[in-house]
VOZA-549924 format. One line per field, with one value per residue (C-alpha): residue in three letters; x, y, z. Coordinates in Angstrom, 2 decimals. Layout:
N
res = [ALA	...]
px = [X	...]
py = [Y	...]
pz = [Z	...]
END
This chain:
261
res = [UNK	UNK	UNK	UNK	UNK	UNK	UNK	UNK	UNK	UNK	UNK	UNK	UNK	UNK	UNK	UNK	UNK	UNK	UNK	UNK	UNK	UNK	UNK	UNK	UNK	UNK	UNK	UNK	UNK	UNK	UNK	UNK	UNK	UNK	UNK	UNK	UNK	UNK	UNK	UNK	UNK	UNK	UNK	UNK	UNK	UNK	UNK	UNK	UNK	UNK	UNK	UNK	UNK	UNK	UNK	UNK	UNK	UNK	UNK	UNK	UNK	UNK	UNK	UNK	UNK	UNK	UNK	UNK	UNK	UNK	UNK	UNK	UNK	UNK	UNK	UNK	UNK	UNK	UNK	UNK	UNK	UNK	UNK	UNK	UNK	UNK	UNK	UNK	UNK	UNK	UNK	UNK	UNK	UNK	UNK	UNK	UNK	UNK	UNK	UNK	UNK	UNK	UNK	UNK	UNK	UNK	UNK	UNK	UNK	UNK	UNK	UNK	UNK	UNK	UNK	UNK	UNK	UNK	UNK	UNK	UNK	UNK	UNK	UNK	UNK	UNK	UNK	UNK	UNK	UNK	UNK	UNK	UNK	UNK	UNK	UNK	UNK	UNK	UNK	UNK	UNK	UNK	UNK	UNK	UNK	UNK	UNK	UNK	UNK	UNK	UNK	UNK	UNK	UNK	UNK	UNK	UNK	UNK	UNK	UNK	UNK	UNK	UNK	UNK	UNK	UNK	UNK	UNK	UNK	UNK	UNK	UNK	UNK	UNK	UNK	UNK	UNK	UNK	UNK	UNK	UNK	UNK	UNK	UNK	UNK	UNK	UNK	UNK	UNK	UNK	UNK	UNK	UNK	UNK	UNK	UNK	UNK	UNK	UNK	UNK	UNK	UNK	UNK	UNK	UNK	UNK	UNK	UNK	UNK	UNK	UNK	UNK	UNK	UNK	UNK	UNK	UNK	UNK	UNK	UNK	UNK	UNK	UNK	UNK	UNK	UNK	UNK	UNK	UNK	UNK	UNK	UNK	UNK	UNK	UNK	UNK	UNK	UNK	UNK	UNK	UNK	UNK	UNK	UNK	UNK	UNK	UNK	UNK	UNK	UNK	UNK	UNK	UNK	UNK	UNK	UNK	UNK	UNK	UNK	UNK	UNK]
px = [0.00	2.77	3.51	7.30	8.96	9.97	11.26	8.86	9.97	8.38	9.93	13.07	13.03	10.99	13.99	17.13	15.28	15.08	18.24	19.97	17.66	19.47	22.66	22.68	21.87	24.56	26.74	25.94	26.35	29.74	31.96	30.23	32.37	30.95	27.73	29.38	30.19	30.92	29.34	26.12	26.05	26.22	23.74	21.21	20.97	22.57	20.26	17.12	17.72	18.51	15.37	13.42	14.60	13.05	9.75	9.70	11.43	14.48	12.07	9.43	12.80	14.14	11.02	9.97	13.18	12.02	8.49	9.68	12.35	8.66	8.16	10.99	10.82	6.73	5.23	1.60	-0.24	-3.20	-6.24	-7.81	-5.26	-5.73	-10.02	-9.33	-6.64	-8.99	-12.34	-10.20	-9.16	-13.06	-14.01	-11.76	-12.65	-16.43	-15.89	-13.39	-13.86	-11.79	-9.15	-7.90	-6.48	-3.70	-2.58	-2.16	-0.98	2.62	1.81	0.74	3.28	4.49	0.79	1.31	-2.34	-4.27	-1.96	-2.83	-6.38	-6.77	-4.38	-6.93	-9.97	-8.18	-7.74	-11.34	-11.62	-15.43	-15.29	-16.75	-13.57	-11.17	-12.97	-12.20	-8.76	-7.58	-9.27	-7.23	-4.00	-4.90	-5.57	-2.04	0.03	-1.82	-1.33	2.91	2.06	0.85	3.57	6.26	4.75	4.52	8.53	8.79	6.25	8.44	11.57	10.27	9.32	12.56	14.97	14.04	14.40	17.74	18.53	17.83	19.59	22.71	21.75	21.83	25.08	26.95	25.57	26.92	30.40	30.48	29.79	32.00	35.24	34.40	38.10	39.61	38.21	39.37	36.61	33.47	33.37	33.34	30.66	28.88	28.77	27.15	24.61	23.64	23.82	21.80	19.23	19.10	19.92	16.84	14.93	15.97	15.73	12.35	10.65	12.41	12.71	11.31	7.49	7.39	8.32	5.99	3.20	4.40	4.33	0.60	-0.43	1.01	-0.49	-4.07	-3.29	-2.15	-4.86	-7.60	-5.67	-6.03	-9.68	-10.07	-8.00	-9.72	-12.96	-12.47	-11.17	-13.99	-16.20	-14.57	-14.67	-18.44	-18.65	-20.52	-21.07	-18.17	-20.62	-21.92	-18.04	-17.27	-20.07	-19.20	-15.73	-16.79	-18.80	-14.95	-13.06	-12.92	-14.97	-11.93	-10.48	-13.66	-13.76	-15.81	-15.12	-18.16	-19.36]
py = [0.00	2.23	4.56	4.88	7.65	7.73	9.82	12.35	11.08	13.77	16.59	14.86	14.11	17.87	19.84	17.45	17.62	21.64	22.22	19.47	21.49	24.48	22.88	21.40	24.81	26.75	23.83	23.84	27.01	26.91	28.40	27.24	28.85	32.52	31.55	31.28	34.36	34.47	38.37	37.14	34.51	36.25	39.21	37.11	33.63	35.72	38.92	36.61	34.62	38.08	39.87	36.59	36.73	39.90	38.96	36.31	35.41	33.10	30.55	30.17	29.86	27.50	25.35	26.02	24.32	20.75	21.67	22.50	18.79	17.22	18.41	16.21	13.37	12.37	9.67	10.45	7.14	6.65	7.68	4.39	2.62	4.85	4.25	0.56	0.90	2.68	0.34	-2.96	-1.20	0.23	-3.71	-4.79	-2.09	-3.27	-7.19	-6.65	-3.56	-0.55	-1.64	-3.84	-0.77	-0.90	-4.59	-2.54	1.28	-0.43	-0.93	2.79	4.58	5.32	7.42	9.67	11.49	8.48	7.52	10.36	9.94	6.06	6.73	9.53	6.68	4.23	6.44	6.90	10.43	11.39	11.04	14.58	15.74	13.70	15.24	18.83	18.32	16.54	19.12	21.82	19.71	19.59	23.49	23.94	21.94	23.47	26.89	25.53	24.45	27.56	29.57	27.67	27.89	31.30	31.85	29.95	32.22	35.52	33.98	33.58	37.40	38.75	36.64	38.47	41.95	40.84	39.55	43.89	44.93	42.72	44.33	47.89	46.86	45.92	48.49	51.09	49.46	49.10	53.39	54.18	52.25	53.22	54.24	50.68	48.23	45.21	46.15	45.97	42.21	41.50	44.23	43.33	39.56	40.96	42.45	39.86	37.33	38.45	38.75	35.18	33.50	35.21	33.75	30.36	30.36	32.24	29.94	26.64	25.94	28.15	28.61	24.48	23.71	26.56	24.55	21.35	21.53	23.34	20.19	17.41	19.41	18.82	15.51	15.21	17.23	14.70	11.54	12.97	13.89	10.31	9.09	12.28	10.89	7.75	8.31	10.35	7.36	4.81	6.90	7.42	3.63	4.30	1.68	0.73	0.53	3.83	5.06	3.46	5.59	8.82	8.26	7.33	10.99	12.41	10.81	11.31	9.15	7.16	6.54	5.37	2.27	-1.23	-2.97	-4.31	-5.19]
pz = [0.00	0.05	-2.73	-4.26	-5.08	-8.64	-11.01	-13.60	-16.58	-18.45	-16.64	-17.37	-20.69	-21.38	-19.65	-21.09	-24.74	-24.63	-23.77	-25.83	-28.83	-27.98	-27.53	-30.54	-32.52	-30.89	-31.99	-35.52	-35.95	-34.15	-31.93	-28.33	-26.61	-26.83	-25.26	-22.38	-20.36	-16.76	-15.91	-17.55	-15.67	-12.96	-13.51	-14.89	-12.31	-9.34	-9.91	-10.34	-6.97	-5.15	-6.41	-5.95	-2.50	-1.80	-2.39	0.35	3.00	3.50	4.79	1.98	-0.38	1.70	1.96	-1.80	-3.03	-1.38	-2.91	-6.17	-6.24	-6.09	-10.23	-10.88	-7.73	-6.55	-4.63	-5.19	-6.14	-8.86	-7.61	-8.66	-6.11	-3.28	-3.68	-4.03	-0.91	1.15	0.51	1.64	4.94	5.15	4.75	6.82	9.63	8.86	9.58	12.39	13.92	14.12	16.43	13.63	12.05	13.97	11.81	8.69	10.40	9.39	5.66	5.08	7.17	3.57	2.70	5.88	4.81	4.71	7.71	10.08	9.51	10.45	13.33	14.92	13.58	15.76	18.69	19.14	17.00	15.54	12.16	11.82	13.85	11.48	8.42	9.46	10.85	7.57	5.15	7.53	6.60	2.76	2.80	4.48	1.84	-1.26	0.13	0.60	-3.34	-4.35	-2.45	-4.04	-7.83	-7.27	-6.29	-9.43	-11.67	-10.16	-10.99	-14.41	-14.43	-13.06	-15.48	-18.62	-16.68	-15.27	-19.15	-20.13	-17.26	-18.72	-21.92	-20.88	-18.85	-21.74	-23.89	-21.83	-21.41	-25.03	-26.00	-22.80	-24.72	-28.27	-28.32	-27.47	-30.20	-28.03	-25.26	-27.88	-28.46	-24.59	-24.24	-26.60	-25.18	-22.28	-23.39	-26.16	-23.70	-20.66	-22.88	-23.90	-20.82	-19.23	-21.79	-21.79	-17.84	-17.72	-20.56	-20.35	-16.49	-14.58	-15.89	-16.79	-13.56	-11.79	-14.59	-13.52	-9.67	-10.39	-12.12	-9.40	-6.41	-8.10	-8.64	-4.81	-3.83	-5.35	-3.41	-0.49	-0.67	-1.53	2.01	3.93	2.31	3.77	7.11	7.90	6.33	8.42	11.72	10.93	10.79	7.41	4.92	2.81	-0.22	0.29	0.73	-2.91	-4.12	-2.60	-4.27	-7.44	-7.26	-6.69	-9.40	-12.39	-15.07	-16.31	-12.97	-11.07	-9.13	-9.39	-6.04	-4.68	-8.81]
END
């Protein structure tokens, strides 16, 4: 019953096959080399992590980092599983009473939602009670979600402006040294290149990933309405047929269950 954490294959594959793309073109058209330049480097990734900065504090960038790794690393199971999963422990809690909860509490450890809310079921809590404390959780971790996407979506708006900043950086160096031709090239790598590292970083990681960790929070978000769902069922000592239907009114179509058919 416990969910693995695996890798997102399609964030992966998405980010490695941009910037391989990209790679490639620079290549062809040679000399690599001169999209590299230290001073844009620096302007554009360092000014775009300072100036995120500012907008929160160090502890919602601390926190949104482990938030955002979950775009690329997630544990949340099928929906489908975690009805199925939660019908065979409301059967079981049916035939052989709540108490027997605590046989499986081991096997879900790994589902620490679903795992909370049997644990307050077995301790005697009114379903009612376990309802409102779990939905209280679920509130807490999508606001964390949205927190983090949206350190991600102001990255994404700052990148570009720190790419024209670059720009008007190297612009400037290049009409204060119009006298020494060996300064223009330099100069002018600057400000060409701010440009398109803010670019690539705004469109190609930074507003995919804010997209991405959007998309996996709804999808975490529906698994554990199914486990609040049934903890609350379970505590109410409700009918694990009726609990099958009141899922199958939260999934979607496609995903909906079939366990007592």
């Amino acid at each position: 019953m416990q969910s693995k954490t695996t890798m997102d294959m399609a964030t992966v594959i998405g980010l490695l096959a941009g910037f391989a793309l990209v790679a490639s073109a620079i290549y062809l058209g040679g000399s690599p080399g001169s999209f590299f330049n230290i001073p844009s480097v620096l302007i554009v990734i360092g000014g775009t992590l300072a100036v995120t900065t500012v907008c929160f504090s160090l502890g919602e960038m601390g926190r949104s980092v482990s938030v955002i790794l979950k775009t690329i690393f997630h544990n949340n199971p099928d929906p489908t599983n975690a009805a199925v999963n939660v019908l065979e422990v409301a059967v079981m809690a049916r035939k052989q009473g709540i108490l027997s909860l605590q046989n499986v509490m081991s096997e879900i450890q790994g589902e620490q939602f679903l795992h909370k809310g049997l644990a307050m079921v077995v301790d005697g809590t009114p379903g009612e009670e376990v309802e409102m404390i779990l939905r209280r959780d679920m509130q807490a971790t999508l606001q964390r979600h949205v927190k983090s996407a949206n350190v991600l979506k102001k990255a994404a708006e700052f990148s570009p402006a720190m790419g024209l900043i670059g720009t008007l950086i190297g612009l400037v160096q290049m009409l204060g040294n119009l006298n020494d031709p060996s300064t223009i090239g330099p100069s002018m790598a600057v400000a060409l290149l701010t440009t398109f590292y803010g670019a690539v970083l705004a469109n190609m990681v930074f507003l995919p990933l804010a997209a991405k960790l959007e998309r996996n929070s709804v999808e975490e978000a529906l698994v554990n309405n199914v486990y609040l769902m049934g903890a609350a069922s379970i505590g109410r000592q409700e009918n694990p047929r009726r609990l099958e239907m009141l899922l199958n009114s939260l999934l979607p179509p496609a995903k909906r269950v079939k366990f007592f058919d």
